[in-house]
C-alpha positions as CSV (number, residue, x, y, z in Angstrom):
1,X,0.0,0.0,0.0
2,X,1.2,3.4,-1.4
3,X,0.6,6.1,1.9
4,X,1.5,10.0,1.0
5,X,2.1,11.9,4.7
6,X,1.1,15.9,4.2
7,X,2.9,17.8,6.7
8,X,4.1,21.9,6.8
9,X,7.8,22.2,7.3
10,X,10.1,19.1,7.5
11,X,12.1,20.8,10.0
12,X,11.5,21.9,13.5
13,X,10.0,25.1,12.4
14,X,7.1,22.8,12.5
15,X,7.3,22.6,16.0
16,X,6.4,19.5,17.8
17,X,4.8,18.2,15.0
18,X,8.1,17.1,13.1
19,X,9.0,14.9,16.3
20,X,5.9,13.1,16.1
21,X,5.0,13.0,12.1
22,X,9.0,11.3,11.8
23,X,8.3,8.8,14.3
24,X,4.8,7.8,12.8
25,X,6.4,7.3,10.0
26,X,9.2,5.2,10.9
27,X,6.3,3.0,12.8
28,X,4.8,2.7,9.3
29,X,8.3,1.2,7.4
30,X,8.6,-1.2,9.3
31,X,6.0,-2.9,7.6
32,X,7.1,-3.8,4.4
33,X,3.8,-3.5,2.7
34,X,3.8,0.0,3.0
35,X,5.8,2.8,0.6
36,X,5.5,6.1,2.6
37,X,6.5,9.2,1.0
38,X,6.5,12.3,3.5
39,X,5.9,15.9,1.8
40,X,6.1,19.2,3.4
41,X,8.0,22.6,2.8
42,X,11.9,23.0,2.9
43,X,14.2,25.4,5.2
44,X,17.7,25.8,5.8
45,X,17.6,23.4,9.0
46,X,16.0,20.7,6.5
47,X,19.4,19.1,5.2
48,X,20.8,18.8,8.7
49,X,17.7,16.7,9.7
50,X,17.0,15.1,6.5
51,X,18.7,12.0,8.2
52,X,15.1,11.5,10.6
53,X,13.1,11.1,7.2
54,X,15.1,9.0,5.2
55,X,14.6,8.5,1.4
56,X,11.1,8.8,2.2
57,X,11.2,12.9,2.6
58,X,10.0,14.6,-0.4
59,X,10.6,18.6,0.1
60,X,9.9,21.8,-1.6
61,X,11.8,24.8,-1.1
62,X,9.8,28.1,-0.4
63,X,9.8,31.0,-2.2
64,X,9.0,34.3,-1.2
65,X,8.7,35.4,2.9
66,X,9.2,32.6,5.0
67,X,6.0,33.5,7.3
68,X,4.0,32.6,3.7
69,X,5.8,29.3,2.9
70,X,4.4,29.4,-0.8
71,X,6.4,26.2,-2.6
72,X,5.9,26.2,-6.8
73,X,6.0,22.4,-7.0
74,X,3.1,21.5,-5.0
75,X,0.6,21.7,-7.8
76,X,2.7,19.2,-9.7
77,X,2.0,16.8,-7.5
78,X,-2.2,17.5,-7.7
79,X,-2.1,17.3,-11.4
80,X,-3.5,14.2,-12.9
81,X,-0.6,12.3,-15.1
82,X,-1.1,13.4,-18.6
83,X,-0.9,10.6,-21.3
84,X,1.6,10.9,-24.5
């Protein structure tokens, strides 16, 4: 089973809520049935704790003012897959 995980930031700009959405997530890959992929928005501190998500961490950088977090690749990911 394919499960996406929609967070904010994947740093601990996020507060207490990277500490708890990087442990759920390593509960979930321990089962091998499940492919997680985590998504949220990129800062300078995400590199330095990339190590807590694994390969699993999609991220988007921000662009703009940081208080807006606005990230061009997230409709990318909405889109329905266009057919050639």
């Amino acid at each position: 089973m394919k499960i996406g995980v929609l967070t904010s930031w994947l740093s601990h700009r996020s507060g207490g809520l990277c500490e708890s959405v990087s442990r759920l997530v390593g509960s979930l890959q321990a089962d091998p049935e499940y492919t997680i992929k985590v998504f949220g928005l990129a800062d300078h501190c995400t590199a330095p704790e990339s190590e807590r998500w694994g390969p699993s961490m999609v991220s988007f950088p921000t662009h703009g003012p940081d208080s807006f977090g606005y990230a061009r690749g997230w409709p990318a990911l909405w889109s329905p897959p266009t057919s050639t």
